[in-house]
C-alpha positions in Angstrom: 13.4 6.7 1.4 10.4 5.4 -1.1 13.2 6.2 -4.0 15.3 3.5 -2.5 11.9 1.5 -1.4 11.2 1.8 -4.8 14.7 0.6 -6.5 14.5 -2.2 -3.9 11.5 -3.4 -4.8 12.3 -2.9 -8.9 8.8 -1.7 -9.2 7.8 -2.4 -13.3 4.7 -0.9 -15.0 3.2 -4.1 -15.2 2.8 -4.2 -11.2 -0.4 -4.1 -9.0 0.4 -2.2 -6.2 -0.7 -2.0 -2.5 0.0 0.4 0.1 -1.6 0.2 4.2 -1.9 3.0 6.2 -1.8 5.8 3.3 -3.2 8.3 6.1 -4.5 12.1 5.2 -1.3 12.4 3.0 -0.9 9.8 0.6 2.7 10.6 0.0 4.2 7.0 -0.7 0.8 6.6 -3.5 1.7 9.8 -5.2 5.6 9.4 -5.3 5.0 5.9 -6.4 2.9 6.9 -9.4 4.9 9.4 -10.3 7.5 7.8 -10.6 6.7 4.6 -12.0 4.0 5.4 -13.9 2.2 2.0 -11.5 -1.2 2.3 -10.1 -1.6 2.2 -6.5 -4.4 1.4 -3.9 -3.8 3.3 -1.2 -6.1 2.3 2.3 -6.9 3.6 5.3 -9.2 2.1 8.1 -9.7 5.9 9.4 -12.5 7.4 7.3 -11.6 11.0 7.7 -7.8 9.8 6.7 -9.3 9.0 2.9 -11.6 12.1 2.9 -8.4 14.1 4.0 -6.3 12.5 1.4 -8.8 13.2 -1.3 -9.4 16.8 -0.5 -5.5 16.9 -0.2 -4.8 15.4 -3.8 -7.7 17.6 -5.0 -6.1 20.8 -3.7 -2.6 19.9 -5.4 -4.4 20.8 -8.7 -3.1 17.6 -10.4 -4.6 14.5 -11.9 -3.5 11.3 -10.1 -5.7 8.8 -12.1 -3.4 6.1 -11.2 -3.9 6.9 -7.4 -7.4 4.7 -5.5 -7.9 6.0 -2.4 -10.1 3.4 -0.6 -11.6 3.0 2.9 -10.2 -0.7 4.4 -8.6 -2.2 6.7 -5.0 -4.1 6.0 -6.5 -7.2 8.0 -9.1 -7.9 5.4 -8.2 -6.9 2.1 -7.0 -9.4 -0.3 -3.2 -9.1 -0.2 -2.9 -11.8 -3.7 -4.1 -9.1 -6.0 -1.1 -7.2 -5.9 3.0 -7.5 -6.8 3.8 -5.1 -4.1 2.5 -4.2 -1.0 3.5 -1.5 1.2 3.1 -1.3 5.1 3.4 2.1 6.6 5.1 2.9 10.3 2.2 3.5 11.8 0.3 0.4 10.6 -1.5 -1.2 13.9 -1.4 -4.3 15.4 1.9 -4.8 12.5 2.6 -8.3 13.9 -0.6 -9.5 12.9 -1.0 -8.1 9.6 2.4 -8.6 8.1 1.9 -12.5 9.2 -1.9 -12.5 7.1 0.0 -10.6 4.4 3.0 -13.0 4.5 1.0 -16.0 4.5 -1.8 -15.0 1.6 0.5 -13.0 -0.6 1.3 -14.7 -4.1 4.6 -16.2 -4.8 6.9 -13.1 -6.5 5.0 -10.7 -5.0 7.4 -8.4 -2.6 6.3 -6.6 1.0 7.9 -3.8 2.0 7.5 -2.8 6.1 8.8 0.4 7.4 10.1 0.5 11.3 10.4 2.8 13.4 13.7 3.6 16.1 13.2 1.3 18.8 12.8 3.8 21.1 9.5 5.4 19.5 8.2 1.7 19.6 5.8 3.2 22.2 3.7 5.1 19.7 4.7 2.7 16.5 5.0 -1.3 16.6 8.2 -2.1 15.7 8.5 -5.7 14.1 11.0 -8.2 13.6 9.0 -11.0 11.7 10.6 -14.0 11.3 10.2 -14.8 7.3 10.4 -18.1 6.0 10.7 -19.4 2.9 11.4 -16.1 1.1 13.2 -15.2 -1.8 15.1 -13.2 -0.2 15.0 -10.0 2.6 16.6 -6.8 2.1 17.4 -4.1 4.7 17.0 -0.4 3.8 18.4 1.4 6.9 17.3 5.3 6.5 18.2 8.6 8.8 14.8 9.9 9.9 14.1 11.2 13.1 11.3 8.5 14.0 12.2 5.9 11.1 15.2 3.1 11.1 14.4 0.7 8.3 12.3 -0.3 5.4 12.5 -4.2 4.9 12.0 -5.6 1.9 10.4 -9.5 1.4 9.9 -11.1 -1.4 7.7 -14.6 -1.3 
């Protein structure tokens, strides 16, 4: 899945990267790093989500000095910094923050939103934002259990 997020978004070294709703394991961070040799911000608005991801990374034994782990919530943190901004599943209220990132984000700069099987909209939001004046929108349709889609926006 963040392979093919990662493709999709043609993720160069050069990029500033931004990624909502890490959680206690900041999987999408690490895989991002590691593969693209890019820094990422990861953030969480759950305290003892960043203190669990750090004692997490910690344990791994490895150096991930391209990997901030920060404390914030995806409603207030400036969105124009970065080339590529990720939006986890279980990102809440979605609607709202994909519309602030949307509208603040710099032009070239691509937003990747992951949603869940409509079904499990219950305990995720699942959002159909209507984009204009886009680049263009790309549909990653995936095979997981809880997840259906990435989509892929660039401004």
């Amino acid at each position: 899945m963040i392979k093919n997020e990662i493709l999709g978004t043609e993720i160069t070294p050069a990029d500033k990267i931004l990624h909502i709703g890490c959680g206690s394991i900041p999987y999408t961070a690490l895989l991002i790093t590691n593969a693209t040799k890019t820094p990422v911000t990861a953030i969480d608005n759950d305290p003892d989500a960043i203190r669990n991801a750090k004692i997490l990374i910690k344990k791994t034994g490895k150096n991930y000095p391209l990997v901030t782990l920060q404390c914030a919530d995806g409603n207030d943190i400036a969105v124009s910094d970065f080339d590529v901004i990720f939006v986890s599943n279980s990102v809440k209220p979605k609607k709202i923050i994909l519309e602030r990132i949307i509208s603040s984000m710099k032009e070239g700069a691509r937003l990747v939103y992951r949603n869940p099987i409509k079904i499990f909209g219950l305990s995720y939001d699942y959002e159909t934002v209507i984009v204009k004046g886009g680049k263009s929108m790309k549909h990653i349709k995936h095979s997981f259990l809880v997840l259906r889609e990435s989509i892929i926006f660039e401004k």
